[in-house]
Biopython code that builds the backbone (N, CA, C, O; Angstrom):
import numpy as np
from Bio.PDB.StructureBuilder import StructureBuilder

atoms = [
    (1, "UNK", "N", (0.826, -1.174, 0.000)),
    (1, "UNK", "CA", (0.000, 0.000, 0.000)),
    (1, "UNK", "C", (0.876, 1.246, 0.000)),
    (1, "UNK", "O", (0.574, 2.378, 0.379)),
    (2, "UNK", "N", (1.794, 0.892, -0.402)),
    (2, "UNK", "CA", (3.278, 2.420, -0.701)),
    (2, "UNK", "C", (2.475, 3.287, -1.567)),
    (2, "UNK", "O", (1.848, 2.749, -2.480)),
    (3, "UNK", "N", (2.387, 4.962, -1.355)),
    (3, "UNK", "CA", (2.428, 5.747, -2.657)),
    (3, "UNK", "C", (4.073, 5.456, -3.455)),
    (3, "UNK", "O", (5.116, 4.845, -3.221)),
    (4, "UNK", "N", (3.526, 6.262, -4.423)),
    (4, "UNK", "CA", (4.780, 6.467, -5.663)),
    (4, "UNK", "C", (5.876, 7.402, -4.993)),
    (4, "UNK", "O", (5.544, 8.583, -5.095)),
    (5, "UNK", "N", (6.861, 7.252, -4.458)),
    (5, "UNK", "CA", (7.581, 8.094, -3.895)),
    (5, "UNK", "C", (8.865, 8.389, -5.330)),
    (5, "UNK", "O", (9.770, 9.117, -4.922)),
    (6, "UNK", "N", (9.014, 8.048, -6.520)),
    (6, "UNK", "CA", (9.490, 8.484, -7.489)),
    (6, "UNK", "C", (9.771, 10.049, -7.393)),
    (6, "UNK", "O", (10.826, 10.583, -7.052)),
    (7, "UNK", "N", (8.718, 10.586, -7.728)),
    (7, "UNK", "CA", (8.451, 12.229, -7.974)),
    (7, "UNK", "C", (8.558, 13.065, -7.151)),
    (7, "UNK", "O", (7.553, 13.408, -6.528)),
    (8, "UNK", "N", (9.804, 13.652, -6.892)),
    (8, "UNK", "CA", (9.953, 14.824, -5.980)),
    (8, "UNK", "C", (9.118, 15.932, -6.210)),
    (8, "UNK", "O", (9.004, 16.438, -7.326)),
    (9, "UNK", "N", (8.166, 16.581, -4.598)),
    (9, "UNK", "CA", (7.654, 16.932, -5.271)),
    (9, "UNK", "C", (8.369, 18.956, -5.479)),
    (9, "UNK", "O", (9.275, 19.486, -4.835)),
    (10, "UNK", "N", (7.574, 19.516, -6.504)),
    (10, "UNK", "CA", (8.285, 20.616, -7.275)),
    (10, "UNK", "C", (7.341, 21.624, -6.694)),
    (10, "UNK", "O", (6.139, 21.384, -6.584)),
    (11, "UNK", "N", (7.925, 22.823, -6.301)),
    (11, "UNK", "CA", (7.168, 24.425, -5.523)),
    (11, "UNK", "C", (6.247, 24.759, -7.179)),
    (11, "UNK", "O", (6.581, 24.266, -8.257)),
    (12, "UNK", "N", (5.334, 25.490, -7.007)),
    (12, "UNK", "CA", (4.544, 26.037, -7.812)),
    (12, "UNK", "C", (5.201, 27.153, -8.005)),
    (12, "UNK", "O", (6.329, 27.470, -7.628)),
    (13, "UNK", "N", (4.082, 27.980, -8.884)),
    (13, "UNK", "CA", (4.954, 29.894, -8.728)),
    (13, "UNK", "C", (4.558, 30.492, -7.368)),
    (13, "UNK", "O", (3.612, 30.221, -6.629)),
    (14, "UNK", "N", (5.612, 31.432, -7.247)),
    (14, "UNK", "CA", (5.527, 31.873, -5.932)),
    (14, "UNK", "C", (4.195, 32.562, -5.895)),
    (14, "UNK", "O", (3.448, 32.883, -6.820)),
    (15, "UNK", "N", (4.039, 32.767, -4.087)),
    (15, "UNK", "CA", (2.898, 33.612, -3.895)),
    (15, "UNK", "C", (3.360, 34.354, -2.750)),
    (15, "UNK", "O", (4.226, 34.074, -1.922)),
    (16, "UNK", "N", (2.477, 35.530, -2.892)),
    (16, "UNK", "CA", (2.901, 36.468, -1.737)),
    (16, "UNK", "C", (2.052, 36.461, -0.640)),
    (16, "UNK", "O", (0.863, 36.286, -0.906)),
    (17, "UNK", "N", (2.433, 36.643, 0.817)),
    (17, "UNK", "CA", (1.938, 36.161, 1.492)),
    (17, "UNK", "C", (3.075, 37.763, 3.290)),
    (17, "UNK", "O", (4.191, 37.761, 3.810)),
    (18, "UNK", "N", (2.039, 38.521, 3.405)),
    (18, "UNK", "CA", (2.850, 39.392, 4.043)),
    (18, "UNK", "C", (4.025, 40.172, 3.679)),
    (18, "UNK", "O", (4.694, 40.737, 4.544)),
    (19, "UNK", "N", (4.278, 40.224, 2.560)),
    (19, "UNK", "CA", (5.222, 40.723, 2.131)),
    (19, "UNK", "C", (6.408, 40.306, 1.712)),
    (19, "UNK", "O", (7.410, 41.009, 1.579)),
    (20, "UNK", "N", (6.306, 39.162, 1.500)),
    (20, "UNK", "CA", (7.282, 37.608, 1.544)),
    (20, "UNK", "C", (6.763, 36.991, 0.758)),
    (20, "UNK", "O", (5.552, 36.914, 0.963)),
    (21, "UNK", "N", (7.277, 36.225, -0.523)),
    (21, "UNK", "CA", (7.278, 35.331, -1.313)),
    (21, "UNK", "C", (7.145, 34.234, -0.548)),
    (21, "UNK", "O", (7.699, 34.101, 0.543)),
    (22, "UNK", "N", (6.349, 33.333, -1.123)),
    (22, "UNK", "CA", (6.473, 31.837, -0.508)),
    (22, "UNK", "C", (5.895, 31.188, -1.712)),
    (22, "UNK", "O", (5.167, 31.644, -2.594)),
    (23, "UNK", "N", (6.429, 29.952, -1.515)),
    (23, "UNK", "CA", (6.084, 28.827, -2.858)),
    (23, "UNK", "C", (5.523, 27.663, -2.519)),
    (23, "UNK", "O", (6.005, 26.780, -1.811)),
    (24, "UNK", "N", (4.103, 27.709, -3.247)),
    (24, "UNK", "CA", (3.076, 26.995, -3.192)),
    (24, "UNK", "C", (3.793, 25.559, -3.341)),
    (24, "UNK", "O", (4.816, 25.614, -4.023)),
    (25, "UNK", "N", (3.442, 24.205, -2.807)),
    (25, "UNK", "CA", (4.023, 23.006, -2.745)),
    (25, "UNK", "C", (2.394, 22.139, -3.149)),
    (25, "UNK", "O", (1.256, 22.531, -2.892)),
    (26, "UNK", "N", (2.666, 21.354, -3.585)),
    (26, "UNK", "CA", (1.346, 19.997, -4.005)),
    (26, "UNK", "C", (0.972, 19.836, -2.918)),
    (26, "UNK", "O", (1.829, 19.857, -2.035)),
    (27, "UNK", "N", (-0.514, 19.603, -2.527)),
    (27, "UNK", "CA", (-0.867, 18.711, -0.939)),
    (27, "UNK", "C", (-0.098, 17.912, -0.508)),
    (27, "UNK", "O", (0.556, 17.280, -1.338)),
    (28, "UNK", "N", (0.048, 17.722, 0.506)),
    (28, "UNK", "CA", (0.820, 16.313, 1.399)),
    (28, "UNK", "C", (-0.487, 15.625, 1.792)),
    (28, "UNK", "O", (-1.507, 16.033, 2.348)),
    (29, "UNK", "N", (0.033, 14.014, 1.136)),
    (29, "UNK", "CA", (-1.158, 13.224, 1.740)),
    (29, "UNK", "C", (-0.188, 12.129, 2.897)),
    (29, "UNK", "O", (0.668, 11.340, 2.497)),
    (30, "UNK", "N", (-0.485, 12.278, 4.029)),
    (30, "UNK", "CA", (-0.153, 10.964, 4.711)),
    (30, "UNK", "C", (-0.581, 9.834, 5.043)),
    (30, "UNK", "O", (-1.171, 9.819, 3.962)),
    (31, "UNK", "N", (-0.820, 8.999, 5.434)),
    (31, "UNK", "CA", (-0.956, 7.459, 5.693)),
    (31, "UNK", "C", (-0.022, 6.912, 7.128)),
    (31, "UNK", "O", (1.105, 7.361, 7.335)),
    (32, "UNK", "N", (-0.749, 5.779, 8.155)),
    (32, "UNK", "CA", (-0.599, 4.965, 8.755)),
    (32, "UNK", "C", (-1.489, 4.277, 8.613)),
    (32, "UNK", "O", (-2.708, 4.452, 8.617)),
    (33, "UNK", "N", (-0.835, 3.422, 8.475)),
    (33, "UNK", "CA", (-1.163, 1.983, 8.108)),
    (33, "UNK", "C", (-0.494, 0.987, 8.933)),
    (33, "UNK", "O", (0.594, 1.158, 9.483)),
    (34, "UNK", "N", (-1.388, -0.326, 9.000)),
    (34, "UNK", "CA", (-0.411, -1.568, 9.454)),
    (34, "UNK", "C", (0.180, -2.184, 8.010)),
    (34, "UNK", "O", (-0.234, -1.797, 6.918)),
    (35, "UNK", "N", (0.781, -2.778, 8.111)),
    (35, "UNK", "CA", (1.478, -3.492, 6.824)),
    (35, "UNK", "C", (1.995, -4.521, 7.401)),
    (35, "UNK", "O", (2.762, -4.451, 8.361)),
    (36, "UNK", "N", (1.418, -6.085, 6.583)),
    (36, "UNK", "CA", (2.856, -7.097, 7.110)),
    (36, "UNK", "C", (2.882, -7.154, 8.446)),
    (36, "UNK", "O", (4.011, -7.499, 8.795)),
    (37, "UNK", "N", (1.841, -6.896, 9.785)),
    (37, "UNK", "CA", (1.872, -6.518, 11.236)),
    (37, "UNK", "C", (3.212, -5.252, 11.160)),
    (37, "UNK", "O", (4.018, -5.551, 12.041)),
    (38, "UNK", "N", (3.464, -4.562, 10.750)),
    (38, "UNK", "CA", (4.127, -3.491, 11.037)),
    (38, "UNK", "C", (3.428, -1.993, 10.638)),
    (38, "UNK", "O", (2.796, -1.853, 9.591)),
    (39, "UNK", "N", (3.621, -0.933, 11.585)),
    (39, "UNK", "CA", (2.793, -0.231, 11.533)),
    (39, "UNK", "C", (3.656, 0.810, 10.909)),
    (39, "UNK", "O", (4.804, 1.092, 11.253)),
    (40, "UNK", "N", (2.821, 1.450, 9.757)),
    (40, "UNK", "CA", (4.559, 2.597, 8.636)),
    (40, "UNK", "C", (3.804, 3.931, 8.403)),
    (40, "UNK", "O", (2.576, 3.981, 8.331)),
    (41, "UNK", "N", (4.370, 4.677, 8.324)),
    (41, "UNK", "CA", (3.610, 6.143, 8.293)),
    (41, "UNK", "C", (3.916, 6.118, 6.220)),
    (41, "UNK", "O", (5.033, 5.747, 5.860)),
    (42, "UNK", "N", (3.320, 6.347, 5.584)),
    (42, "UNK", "CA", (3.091, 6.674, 4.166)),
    (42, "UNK", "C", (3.201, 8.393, 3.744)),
    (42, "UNK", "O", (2.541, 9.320, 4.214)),
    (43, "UNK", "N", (4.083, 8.423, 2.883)),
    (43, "UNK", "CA", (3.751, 10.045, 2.029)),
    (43, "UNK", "C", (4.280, 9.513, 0.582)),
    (43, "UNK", "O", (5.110, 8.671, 0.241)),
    (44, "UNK", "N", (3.332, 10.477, -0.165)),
    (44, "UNK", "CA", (3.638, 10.211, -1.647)),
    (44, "UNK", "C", (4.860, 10.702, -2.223)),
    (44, "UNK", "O", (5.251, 10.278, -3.311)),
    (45, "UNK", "N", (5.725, 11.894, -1.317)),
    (45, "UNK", "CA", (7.233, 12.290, -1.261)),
    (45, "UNK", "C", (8.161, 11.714, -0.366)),
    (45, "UNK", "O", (9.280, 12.215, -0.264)),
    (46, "UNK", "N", (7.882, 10.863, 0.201)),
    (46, "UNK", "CA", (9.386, 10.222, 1.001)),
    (46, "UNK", "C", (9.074, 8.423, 1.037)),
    (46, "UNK", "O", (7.956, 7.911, 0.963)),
    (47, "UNK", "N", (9.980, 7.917, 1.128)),
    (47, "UNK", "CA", (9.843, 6.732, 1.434)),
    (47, "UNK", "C", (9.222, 6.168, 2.659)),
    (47, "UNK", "O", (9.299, 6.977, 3.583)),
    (48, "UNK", "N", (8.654, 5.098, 2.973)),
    (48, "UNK", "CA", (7.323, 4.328, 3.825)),
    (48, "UNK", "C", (8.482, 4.613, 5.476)),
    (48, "UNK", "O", (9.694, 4.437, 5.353)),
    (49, "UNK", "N", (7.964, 4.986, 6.688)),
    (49, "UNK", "CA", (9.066, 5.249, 7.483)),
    (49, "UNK", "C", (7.919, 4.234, 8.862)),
    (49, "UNK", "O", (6.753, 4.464, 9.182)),
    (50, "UNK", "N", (8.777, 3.256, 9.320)),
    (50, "UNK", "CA", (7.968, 2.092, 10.251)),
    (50, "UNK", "C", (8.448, 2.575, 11.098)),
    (50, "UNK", "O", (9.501, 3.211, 11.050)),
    (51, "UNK", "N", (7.533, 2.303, 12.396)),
    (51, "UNK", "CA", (7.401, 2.722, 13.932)),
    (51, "UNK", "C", (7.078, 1.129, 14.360)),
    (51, "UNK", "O", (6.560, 0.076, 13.987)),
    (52, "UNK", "N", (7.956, 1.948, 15.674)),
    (52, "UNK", "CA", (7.738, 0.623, 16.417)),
    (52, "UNK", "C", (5.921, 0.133, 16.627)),
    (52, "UNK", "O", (5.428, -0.929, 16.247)),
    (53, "UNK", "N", (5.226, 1.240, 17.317)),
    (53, "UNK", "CA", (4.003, 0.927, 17.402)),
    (53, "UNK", "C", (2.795, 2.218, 16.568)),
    (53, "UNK", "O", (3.104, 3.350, 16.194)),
    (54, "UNK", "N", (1.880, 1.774, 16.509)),
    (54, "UNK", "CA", (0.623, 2.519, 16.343)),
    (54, "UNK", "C", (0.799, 4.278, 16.749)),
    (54, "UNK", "O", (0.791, 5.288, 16.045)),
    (55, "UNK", "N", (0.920, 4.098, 17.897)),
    (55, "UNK", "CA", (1.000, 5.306, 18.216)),
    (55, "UNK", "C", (2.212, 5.805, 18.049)),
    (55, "UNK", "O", (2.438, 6.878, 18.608)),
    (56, "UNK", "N", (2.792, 5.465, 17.620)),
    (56, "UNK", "CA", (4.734, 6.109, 17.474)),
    (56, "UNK", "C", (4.789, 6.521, 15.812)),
    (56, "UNK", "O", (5.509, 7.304, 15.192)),
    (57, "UNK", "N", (3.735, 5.658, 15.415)),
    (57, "UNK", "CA", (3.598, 6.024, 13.744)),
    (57, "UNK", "C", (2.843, 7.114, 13.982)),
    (57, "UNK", "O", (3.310, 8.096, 13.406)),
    (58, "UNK", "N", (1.634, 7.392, 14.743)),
    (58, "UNK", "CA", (0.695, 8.354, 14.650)),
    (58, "UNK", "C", (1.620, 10.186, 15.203)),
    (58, "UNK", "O", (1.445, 11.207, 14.538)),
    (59, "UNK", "N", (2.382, 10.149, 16.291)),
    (59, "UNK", "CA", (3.087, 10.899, 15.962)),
    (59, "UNK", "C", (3.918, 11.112, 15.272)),
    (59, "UNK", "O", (4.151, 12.300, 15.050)),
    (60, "UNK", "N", (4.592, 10.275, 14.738)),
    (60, "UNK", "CA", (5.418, 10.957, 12.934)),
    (60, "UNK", "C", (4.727, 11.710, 11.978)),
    (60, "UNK", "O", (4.950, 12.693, 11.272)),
    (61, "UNK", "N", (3.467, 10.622, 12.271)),
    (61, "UNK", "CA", (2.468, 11.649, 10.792)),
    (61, "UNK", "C", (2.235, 13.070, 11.370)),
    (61, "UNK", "O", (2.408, 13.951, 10.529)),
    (62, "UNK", "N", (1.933, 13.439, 12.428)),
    (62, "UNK", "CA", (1.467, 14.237, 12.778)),
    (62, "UNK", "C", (2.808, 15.485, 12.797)),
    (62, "UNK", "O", (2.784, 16.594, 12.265)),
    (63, "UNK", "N", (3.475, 15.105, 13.276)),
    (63, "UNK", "CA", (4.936, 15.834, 13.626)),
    (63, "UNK", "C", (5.265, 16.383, 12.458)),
    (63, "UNK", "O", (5.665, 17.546, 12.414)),
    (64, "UNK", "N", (5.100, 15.378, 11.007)),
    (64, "UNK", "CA", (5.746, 15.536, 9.780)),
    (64, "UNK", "C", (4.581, 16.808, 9.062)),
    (64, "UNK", "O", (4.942, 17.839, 8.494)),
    (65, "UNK", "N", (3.030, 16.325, 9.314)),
    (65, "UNK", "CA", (2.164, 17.289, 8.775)),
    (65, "UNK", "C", (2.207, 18.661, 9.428)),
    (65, "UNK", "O", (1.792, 19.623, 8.783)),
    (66, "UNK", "N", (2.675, 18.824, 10.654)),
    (66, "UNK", "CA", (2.548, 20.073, 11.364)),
    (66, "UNK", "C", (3.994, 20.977, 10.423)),
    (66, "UNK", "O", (3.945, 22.023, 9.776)),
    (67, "UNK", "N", (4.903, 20.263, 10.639)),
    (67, "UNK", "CA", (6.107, 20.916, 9.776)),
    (67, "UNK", "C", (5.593, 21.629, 8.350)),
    (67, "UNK", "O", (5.916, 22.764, 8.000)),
    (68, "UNK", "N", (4.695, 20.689, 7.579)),
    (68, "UNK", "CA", (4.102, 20.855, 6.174)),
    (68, "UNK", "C", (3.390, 22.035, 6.169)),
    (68, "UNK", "O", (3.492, 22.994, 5.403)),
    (69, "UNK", "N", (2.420, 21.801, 7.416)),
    (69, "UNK", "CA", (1.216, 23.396, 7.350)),
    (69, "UNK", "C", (2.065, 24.462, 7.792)),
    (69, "UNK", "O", (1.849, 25.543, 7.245)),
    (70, "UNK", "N", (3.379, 24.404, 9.025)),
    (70, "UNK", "CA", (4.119, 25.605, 8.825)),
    (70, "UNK", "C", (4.630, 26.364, 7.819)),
    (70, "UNK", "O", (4.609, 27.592, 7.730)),
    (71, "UNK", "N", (5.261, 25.273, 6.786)),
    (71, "UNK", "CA", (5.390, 26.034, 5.321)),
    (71, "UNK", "C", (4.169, 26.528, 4.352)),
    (71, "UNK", "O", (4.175, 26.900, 3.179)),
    (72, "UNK", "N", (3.352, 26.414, 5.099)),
    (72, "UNK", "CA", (2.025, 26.675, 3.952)),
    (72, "UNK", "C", (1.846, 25.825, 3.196)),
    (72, "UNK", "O", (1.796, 26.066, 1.990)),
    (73, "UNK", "N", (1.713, 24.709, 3.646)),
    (73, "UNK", "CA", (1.619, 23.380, 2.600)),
    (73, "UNK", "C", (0.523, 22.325, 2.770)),
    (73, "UNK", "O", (0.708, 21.385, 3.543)),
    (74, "UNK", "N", (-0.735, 22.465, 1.996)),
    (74, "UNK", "CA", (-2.037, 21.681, 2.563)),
    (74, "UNK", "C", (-1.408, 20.367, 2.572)),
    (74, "UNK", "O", (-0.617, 19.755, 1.854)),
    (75, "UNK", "N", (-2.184, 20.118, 3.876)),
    (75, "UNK", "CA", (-1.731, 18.531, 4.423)),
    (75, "UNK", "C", (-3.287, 17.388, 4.188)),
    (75, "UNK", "O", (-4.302, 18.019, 3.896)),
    (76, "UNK", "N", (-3.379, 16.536, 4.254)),
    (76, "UNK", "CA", (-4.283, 15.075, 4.402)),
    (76, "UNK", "C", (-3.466, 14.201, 5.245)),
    (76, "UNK", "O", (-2.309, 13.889, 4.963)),
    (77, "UNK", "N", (-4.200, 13.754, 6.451)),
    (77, "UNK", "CA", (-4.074, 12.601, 6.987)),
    (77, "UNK", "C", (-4.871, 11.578, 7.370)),
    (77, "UNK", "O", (-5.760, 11.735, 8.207)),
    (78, "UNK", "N", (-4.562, 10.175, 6.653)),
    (78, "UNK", "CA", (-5.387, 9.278, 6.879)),
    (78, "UNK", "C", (-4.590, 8.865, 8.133)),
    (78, "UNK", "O", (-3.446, 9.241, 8.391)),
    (79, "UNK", "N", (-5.446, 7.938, 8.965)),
    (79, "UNK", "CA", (-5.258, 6.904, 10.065)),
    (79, "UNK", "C", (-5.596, 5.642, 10.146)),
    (79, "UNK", "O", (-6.784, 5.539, 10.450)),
    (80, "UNK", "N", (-4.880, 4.279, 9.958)),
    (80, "UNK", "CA", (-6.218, 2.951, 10.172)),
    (80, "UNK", "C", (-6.215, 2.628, 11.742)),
    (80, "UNK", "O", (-5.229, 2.204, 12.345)),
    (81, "UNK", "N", (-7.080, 2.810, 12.137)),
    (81, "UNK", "CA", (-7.454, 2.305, 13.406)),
    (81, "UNK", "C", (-7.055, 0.286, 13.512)),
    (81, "UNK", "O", (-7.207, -0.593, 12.664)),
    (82, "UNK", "N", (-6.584, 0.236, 14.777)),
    (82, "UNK", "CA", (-6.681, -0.835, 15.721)),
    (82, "UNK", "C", (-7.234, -2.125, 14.819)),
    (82, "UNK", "O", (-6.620, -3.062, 14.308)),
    (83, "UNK", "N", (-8.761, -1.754, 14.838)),
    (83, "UNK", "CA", (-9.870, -2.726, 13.875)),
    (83, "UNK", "C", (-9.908, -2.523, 12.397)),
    (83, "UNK", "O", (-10.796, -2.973, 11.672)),
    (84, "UNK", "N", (-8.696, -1.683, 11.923)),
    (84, "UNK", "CA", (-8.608, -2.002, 10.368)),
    (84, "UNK", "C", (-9.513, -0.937, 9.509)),
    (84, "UNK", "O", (-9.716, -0.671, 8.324)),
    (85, "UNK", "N", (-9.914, -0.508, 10.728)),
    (85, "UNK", "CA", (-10.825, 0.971, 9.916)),
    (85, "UNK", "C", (-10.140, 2.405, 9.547)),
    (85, "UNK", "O", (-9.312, 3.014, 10.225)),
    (86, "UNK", "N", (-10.630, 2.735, 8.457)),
    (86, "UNK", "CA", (-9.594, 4.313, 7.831)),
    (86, "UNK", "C", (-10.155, 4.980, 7.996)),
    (86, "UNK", "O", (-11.330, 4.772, 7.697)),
    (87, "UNK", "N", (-9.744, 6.499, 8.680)),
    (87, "UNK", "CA", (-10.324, 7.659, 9.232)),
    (87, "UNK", "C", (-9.654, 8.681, 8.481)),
    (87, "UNK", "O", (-8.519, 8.446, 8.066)),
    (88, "UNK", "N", (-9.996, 9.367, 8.338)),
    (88, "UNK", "CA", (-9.165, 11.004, 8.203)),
    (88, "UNK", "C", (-8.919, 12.071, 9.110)),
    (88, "UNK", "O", (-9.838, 12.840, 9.389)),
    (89, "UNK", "N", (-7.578, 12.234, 9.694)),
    (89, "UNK", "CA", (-7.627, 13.045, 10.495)),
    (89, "UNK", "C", (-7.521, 14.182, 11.008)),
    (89, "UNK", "O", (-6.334, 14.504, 11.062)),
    (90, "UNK", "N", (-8.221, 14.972, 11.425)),
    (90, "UNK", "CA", (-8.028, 16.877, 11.166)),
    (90, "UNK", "C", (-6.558, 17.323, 11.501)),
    (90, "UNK", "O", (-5.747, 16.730, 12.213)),
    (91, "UNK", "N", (-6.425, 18.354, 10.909)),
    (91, "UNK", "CA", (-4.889, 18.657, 10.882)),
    (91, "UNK", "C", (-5.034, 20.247, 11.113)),
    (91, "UNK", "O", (-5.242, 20.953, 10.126)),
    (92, "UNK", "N", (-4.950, 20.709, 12.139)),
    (92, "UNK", "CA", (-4.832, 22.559, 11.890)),
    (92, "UNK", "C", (-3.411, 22.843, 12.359)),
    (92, "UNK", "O", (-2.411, 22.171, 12.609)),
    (93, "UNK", "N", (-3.631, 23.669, 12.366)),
    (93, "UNK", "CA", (-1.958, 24.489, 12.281)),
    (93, "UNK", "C", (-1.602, 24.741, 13.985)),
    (93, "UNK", "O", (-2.503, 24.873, 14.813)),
    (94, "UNK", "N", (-1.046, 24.756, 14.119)),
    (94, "UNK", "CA", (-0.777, 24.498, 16.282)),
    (94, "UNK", "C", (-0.072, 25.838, 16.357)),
    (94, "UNK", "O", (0.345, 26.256, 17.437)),
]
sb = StructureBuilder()
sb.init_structure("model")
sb.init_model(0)
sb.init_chain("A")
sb.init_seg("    ")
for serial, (resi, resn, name, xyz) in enumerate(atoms, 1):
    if name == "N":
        sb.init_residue(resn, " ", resi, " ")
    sb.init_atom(name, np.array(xyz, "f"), 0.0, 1.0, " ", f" {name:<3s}", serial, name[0])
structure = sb.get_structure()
């Protein structure tokens, strides 16, 4: 269940934002998942990164998406729960 981590991804044209250029980036979609009984945090720009447990994956994703929305960079995070169920999980800016 890997995305395509091939394609780095590339800034858009800049945008201004306070008086400061900043460059628009593609959404970040993340993923935890179990895999294989191992639990791996997913992005379609980096390679699959495994945690020891559930919750050790769930803060990576989170840690990694908070970094993303600091740059101005829309984030998605999925979660599979315990029982194999996929959630989406809200992400605001801290």
């Amino acid at each position: 269940m890997a995305f395509d981590a091939s394609a780095s991804p590339q800034p858009q044209s800049p945008q201004t934002v306070g008086g400061t250029q900043r460059r628009r980036w593609p959404p970040l979609s993340l993923g935890v998942f179990n895999y294989d009984g191992e639990w791996k945090v997913y992005s379609q720009f980096e390679p699959a990164l495994p945690c020891a447990s559930r919750d050790q994956a769930v803060v990576a994703a989170e840690t990694r998406a908070f970094e993303a929305l600091r740059c101005g960079q829309q984030v998605e995070l999925f979660v599979q729960d315990e029982n194999g169920e996929l959630r989406q999980s809200a992400i605001a800016p801290q």
